[in-house]
KEKE-3310 file (N, C-alpha, C; in steps of 0.2 Angstrom, whole numbers, plus 5000, padded with zeros to 4 digits):
npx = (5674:5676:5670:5666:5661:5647:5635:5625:5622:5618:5609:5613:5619:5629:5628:5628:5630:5632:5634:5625:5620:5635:5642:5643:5648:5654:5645:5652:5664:5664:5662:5673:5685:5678:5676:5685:5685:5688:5678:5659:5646:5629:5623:5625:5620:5617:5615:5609:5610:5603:5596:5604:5619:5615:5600:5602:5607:5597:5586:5595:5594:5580:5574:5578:5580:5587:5595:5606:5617:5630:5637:5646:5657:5659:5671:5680:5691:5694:5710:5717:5711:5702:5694:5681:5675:5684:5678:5663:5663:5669:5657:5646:5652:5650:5635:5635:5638:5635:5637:5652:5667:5680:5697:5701:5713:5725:5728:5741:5753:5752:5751:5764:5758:5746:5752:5756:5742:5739:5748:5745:5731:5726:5714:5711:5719:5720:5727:5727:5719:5726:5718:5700:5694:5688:5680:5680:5681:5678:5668:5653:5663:5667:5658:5648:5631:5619:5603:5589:5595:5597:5586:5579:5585:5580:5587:5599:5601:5593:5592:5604:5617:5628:5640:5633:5640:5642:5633:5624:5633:5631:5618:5618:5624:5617:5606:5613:5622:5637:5652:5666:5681:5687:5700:5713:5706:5704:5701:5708:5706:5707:5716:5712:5718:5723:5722:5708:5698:5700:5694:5684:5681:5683:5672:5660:5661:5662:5649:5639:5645:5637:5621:5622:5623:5614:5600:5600:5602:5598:5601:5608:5626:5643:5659:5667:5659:5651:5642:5646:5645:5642:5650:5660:5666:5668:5679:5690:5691:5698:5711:5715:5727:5738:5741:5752:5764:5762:5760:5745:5741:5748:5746:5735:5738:5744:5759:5771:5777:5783:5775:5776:5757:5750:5738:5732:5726:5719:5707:5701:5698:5687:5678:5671:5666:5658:5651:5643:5634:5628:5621:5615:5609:5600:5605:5610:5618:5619:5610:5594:5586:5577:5569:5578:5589:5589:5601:5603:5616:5624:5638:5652:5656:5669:5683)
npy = (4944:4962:4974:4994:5004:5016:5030:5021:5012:5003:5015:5023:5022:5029:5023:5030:5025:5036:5042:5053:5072:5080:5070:5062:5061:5074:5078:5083:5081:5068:5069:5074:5063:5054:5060:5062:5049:5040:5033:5039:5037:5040:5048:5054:5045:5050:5044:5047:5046:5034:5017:5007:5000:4993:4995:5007:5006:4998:5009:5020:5013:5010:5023:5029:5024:5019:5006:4999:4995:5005:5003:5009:5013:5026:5030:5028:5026:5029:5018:5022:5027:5021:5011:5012:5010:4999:4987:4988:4986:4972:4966:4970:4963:4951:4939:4929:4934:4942:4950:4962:4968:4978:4978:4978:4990:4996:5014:5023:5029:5026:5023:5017:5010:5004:4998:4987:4983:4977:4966:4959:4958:4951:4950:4963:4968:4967:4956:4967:4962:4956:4952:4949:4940:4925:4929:4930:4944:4952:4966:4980:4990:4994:4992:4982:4979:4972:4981:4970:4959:4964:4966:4954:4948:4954:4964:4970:4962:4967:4967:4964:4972:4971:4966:4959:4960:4948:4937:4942:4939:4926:4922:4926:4918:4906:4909:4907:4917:4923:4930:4941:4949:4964:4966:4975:4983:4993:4998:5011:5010:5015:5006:5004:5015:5017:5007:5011:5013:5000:4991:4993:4992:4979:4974:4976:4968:4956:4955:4957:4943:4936:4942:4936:4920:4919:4921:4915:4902:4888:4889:4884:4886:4890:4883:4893:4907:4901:4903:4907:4897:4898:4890:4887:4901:4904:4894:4902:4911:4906:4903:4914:4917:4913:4920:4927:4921:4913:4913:4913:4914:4906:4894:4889:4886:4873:4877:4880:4895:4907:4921:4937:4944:4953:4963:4956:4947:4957:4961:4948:4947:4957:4953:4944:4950:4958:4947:4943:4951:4954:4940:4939:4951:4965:4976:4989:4998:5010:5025:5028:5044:5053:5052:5044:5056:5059:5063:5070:5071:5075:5071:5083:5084:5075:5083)
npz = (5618:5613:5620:5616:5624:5622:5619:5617:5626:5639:5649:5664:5681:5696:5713:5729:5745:5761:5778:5786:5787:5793:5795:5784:5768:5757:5741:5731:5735:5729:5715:5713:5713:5707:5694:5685:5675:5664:5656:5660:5673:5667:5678:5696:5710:5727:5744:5757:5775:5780:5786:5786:5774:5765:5764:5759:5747:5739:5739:5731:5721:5719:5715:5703:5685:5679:5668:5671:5685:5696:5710:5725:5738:5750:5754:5746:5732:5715:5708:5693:5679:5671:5679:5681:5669:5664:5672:5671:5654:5658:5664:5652:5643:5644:5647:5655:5666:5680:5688:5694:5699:5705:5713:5728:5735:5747:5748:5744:5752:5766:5783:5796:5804:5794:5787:5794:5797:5786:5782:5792:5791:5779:5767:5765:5756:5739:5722:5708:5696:5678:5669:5667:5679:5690:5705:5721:5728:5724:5728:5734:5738:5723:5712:5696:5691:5681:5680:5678:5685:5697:5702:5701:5711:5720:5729:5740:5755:5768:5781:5786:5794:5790:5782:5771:5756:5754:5757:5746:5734:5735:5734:5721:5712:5715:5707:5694:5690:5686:5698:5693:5695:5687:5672:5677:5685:5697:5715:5729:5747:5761:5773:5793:5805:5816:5834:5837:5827:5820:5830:5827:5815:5814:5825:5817:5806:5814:5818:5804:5801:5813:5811:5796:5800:5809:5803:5792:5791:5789:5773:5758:5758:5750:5754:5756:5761:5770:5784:5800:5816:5832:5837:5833:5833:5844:5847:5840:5847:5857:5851:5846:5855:5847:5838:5842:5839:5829:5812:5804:5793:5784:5790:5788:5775:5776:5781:5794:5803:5811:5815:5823:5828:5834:5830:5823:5834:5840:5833:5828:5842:5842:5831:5839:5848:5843:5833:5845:5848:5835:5834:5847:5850:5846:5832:5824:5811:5806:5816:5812:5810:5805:5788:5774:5764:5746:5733:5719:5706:5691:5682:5675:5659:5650:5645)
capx = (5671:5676:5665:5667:5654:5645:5628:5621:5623:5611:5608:5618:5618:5629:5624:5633:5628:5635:5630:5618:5623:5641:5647:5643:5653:5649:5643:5656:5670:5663:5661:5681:5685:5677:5675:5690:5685:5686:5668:5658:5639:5625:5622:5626:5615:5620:5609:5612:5609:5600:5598:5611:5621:5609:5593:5604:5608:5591:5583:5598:5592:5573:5575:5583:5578:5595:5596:5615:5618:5636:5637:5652:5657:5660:5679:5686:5692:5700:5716:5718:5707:5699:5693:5673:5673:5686:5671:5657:5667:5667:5649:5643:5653:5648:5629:5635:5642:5628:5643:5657:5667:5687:5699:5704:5720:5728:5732:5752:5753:5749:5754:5767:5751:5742:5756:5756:5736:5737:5750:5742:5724:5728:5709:5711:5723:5719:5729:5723:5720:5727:5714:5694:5696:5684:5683:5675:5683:5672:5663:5651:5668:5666:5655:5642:5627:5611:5595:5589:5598:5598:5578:5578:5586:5578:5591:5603:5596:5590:5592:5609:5619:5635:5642:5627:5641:5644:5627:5621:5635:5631:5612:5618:5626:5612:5604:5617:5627:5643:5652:5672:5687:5689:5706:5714:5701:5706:5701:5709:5702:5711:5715:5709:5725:5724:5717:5702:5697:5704:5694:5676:5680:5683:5668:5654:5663:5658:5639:5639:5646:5633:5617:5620:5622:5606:5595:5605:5606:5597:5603:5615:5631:5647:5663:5671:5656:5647:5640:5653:5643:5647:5655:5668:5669:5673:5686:5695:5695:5703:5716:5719:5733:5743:5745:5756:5768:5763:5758:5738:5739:5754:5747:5730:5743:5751:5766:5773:5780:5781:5774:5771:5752:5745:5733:5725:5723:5714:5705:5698:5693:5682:5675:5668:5659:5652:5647:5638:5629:5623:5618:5609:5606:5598:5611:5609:5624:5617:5603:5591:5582:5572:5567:5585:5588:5591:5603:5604:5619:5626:5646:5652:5661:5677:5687)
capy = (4950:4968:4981:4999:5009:5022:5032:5018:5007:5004:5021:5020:5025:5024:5022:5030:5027:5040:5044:5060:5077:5081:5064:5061:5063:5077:5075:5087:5077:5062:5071:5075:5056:5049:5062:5060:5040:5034:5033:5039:5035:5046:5051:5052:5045:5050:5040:5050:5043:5027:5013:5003:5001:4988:4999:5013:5004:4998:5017:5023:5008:5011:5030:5027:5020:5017:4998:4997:5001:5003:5004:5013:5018:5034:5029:5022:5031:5025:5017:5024:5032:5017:5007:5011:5008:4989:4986:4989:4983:4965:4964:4968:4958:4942:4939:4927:4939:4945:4954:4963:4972:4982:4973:4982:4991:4999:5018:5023:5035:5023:5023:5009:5004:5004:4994:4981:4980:4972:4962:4954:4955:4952:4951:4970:4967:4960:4961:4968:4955:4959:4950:4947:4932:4924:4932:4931:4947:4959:4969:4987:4993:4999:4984:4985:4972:4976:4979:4964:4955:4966:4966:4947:4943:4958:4968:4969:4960:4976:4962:4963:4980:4971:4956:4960:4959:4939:4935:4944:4933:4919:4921:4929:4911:4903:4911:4904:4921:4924:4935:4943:4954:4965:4967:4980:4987:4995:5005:5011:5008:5014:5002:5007:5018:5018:5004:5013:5010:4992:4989:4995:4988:4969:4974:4977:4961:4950:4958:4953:4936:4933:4941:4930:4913:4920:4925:4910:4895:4884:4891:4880:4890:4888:4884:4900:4911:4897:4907:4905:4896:4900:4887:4890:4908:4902:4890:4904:4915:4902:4899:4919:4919:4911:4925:4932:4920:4911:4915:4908:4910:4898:4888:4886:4881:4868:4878:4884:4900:4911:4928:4941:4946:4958:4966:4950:4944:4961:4959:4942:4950:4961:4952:4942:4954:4960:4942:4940:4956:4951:4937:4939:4958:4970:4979:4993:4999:5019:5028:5033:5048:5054:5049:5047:5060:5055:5067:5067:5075:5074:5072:5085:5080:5075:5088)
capz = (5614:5614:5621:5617:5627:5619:5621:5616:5630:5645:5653:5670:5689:5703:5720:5735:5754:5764:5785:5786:5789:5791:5796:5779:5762:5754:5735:5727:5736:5726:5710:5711:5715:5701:5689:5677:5674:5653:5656:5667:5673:5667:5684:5703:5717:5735:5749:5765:5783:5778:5794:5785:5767:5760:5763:5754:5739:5736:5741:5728:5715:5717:5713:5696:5680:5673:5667:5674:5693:5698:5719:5727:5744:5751:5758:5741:5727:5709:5708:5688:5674:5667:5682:5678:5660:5665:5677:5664:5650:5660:5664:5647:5637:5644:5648:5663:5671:5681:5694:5692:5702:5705:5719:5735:5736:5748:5746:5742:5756:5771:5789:5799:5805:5792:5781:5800:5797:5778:5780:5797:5790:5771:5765:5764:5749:5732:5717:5701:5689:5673:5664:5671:5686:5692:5712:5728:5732:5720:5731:5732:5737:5718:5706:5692:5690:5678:5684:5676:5687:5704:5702:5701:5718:5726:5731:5745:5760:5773:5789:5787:5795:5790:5777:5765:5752:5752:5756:5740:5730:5734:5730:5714:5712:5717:5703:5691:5688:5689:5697:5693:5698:5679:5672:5677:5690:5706:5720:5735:5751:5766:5781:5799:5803:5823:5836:5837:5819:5818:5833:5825:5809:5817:5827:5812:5803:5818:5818:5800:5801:5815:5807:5791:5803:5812:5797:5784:5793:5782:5766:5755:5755:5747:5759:5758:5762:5774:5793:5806:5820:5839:5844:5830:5834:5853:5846:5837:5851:5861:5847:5846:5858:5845:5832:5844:5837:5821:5806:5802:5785:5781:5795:5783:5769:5779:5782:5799:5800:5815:5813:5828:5823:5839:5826:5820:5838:5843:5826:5832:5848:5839:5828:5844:5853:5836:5835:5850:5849:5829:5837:5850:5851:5838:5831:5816:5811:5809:5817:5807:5814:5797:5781:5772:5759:5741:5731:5712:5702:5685:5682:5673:5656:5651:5640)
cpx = (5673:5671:5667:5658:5652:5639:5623:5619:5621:5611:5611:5619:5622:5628:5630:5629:5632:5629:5626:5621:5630:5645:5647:5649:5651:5649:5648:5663:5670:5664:5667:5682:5686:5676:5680:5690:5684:5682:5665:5648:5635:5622:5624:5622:5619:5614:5612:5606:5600:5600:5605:5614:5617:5605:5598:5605:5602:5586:5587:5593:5586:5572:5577:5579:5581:5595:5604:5617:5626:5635:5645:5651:5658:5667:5682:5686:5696:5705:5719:5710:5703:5696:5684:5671:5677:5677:5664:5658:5666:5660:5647:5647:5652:5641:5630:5636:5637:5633:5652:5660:5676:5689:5700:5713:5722:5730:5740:5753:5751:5753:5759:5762:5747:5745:5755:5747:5737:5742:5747:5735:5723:5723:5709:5715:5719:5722:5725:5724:5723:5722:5706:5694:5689:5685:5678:5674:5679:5667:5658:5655:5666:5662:5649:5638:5621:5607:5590:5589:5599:5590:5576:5579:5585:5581:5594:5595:5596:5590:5596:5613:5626:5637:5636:5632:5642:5636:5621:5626:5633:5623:5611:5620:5622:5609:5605:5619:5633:5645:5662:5675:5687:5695:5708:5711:5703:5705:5704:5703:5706:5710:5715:5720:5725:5720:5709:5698:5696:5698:5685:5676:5678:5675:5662:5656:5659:5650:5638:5641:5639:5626:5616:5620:5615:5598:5594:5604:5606:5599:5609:5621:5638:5653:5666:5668:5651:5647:5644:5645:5646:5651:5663:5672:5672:5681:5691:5697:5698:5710:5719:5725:5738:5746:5749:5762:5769:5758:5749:5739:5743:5752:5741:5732:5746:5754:5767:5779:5778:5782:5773:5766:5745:5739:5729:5721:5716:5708:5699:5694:5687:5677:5669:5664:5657:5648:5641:5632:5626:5619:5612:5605:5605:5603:5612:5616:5624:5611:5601:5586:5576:5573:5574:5585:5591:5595:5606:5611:5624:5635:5647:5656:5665:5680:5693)
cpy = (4956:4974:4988:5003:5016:5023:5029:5011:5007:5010:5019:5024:5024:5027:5024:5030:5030:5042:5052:5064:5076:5076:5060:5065:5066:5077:5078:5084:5071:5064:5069:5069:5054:5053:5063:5052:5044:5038:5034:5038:5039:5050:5046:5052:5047:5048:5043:5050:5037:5022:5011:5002:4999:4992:5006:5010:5002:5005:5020:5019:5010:5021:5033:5024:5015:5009:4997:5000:5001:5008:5005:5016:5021:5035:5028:5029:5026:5023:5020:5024:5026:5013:5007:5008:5001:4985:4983:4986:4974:4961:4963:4964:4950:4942:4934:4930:4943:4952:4958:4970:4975:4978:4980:4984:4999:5007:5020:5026:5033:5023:5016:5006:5002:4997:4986:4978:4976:4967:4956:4953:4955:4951:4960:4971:4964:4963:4963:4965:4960:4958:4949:4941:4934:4926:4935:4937:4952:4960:4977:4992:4999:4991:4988:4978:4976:4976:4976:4958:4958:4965:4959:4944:4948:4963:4965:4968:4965:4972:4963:4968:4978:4966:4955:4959:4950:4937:4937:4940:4928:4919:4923:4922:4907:4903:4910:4909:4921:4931:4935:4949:4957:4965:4974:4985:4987:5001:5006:5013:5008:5010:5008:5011:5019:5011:5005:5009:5004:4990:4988:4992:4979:4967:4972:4969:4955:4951:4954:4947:4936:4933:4936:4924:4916:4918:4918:4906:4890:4882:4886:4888:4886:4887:4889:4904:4908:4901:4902:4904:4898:4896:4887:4896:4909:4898:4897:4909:4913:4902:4908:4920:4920:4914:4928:4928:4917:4915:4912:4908:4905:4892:4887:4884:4875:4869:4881:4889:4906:4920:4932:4946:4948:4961:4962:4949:4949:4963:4955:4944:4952:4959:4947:4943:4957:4953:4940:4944:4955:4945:4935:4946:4960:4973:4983:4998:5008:5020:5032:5039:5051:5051:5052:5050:5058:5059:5066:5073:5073:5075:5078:5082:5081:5080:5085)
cpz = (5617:5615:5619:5618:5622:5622:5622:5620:5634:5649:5663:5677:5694:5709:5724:5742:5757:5772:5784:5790:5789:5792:5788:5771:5757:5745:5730:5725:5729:5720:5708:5711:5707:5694:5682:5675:5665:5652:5662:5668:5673:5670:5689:5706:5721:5739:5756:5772:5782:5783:5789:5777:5763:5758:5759:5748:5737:5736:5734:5720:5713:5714:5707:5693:5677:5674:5669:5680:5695:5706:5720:5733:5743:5753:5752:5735:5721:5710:5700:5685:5673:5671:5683:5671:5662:5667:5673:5659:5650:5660:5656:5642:5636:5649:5656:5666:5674:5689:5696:5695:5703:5712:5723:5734:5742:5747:5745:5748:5764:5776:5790:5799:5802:5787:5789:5798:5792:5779:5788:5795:5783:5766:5763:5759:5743:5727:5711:5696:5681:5666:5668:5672:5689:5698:5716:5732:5727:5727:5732:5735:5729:5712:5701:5691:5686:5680:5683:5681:5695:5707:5704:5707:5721:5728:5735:5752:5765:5780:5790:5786:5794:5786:5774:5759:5749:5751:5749:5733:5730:5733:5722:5711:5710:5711:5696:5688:5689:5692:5696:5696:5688:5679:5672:5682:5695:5712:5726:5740:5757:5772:5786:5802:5812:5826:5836:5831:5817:5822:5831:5819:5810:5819:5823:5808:5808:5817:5812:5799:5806:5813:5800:5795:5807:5806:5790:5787:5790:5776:5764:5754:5754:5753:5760:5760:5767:5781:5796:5811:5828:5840:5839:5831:5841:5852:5844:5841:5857:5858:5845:5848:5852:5841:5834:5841:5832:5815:5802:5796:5782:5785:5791:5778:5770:5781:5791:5797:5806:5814:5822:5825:5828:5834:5825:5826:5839:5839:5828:5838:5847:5837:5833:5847:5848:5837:5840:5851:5843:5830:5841:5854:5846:5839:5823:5820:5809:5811:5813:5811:5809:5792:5776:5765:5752:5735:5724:5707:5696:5686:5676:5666:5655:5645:5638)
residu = (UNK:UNK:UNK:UNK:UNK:UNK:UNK:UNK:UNK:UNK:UNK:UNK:UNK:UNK:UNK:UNK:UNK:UNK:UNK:UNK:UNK:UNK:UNK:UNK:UNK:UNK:UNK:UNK:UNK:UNK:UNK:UNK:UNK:UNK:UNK:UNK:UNK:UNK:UNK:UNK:UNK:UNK:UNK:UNK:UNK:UNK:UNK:UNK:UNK:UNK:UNK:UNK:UNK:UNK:UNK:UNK:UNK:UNK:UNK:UNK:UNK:UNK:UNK:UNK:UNK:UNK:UNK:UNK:UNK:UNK:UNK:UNK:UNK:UNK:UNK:UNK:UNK:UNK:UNK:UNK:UNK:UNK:UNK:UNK:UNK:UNK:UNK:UNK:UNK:UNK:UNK:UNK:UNK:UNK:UNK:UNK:UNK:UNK:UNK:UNK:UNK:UNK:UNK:UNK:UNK:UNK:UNK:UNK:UNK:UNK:UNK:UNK:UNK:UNK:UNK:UNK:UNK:UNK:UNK:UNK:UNK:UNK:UNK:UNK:UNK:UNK:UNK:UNK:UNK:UNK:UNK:UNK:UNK:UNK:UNK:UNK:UNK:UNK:UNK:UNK:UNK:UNK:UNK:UNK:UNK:UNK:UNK:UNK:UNK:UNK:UNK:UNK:UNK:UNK:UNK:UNK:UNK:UNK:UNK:UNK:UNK:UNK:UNK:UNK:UNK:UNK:UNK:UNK:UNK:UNK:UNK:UNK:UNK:UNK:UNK:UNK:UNK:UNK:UNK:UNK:UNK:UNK:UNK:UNK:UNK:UNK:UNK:UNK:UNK:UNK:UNK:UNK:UNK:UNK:UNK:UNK:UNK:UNK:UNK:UNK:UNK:UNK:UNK:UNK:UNK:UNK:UNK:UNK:UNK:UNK:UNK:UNK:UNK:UNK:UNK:UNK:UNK:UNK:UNK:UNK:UNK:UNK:UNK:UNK:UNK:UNK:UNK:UNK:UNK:UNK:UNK:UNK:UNK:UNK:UNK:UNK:UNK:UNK:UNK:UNK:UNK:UNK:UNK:UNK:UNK:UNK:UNK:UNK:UNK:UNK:UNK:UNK:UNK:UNK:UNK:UNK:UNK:UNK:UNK:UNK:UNK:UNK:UNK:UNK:UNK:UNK:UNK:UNK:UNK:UNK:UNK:UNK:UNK:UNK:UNK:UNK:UNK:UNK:UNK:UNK:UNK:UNK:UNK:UNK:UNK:UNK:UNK:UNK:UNK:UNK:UNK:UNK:UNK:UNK:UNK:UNK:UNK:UNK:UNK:UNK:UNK:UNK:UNK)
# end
């Protein structure tokens, strides 16, 4: 079925969580970003200095009335004109589709390092489908779900300062929705461009893998999204050496194929003492000092 959007279509919102005060992304920025899209949502939230992303996207959602929420970080930016209205388009054309979201792309303009990170840690890639794919990889990078359907599973789980994006698929699942990658939908989303970076992103990755196996453990989940247990997380930090010489993803295809993959090991590293502290230390991914501020602004339109 072909959708064309008009005024007469679920009134619409998106959501940004952004840090509080100047480490924050300010609302203008975002305006520019996103303000030459197709289509654009009949307003901006900005969620600023919120403890964690979850609590900001439910904070941005209960503030709102708008029957259509689309969620959006603060780091990501269009890859072309059309990638809100693709996004949109998906959702509302098929009543399954209870999730729907744009792939991850690298920006054009990336460092050595930055091009060494994606091709050693290549979940940070996805291509842009040409047609709406089913896809594990939609996420509040840049997505839209109805509030119908965001109200029914509660929101985003507020336990979880990190990999709140699978564990909300997989209960959206649970629920018997789908979610997809739309066609043609893409945002860039730059990799970590120094060790530093790399080494904090790994870091938050592990906290989140270990709160969900904390929090989840009971839960049916699917085998791609299933909680990393400890003793697996020890096994693969035994087995990092080896990226110094092969390849892990040819080697979970079957194939051998030596790669030198310094960045994954230290990657893995990270994602371990992240681990161990979601695990077995409290661990919130910002300080919240006051009550986080909630900022509403209109895009202007398109001439």
């Amino acid at each position: 079925m072909t959708v064309v959007l008009t005024k007469e279509h679920p009134s619409s919102a998106m959501i940004v969580p952004t840090r509080g005060g100047s480490a924050g992304v300010d609302a203008d920025r975002l305006l520019e970003r996103w303000g030459n899209q197709s289509w654009l949502p009949d307003e901006l939230i900005v969620v600023r200095g919120a403890q964690n992303p979850a609590a900001a996207r439910n904070l941005g959602a209960d503030s709102t009335p708008a029957e259509l929420l689309i969620f959006a970080d603060d780091d990501g930016w269009p890859c072309n004109v059309n990638t809100l209205e693709s996004i949109v388009k998906a959702l509302l054309s098929d009543e399954t589709v209870w999730l729907s979201g744009a792939a991850i792309q690298p920006p054009q303009d990336i460092s050595r390092f930055q091009k060494s990170y994606i091709r050693q840690i290549p979940h940070n890639l996805v291509n842009i489908p040409s047609n709406t794919v089913e896809g594990d990889l939609a996420t509040t990078l840049c997505c839209a779900i109805r509030r119908i359907h965001f109200t029914r599973l509660n929101g985003f789980d507020e336990r979880l300062t990190a990999g709140e994006d699978p564990e909300f698929r997989d209960r959206l699942r649970e629920e018997g929705g789908r979610v997809v990658l739309a066609g043609g939908a893409g945002v860039y989303h730059p990799p970590p461009n120094n060790l530093q970076t790399l080494w904090r992103r790994g870091y938050w990755y592990g906290i989140g893998n270990a709160q969900i196996a904390k929090h989840f453990l009971n839960d049916k989940w699917r085998k791609e999204t299933r909680p990393k247990g400890i003793c697996y997380v020890l096994f693969e930090a035994l087995l990092s050496p080896t990226c110094l010489l092969l390849n892990w993803e040819r080697l979970r295809g079957g194939k051998f194929k030596l790669r030198f993959q310094p960045l994954r090991m230290l990657h893995i590293w990270a994602n371990i003492l992240g681990y161990i502290r979601g695990r077995f230390l409290k661990a919130g991914r910002y300080r919240q000092e006051h009550t986080p501020d909630i900022e509403k602004h209109r895009f202007s339109p398109r001439h």
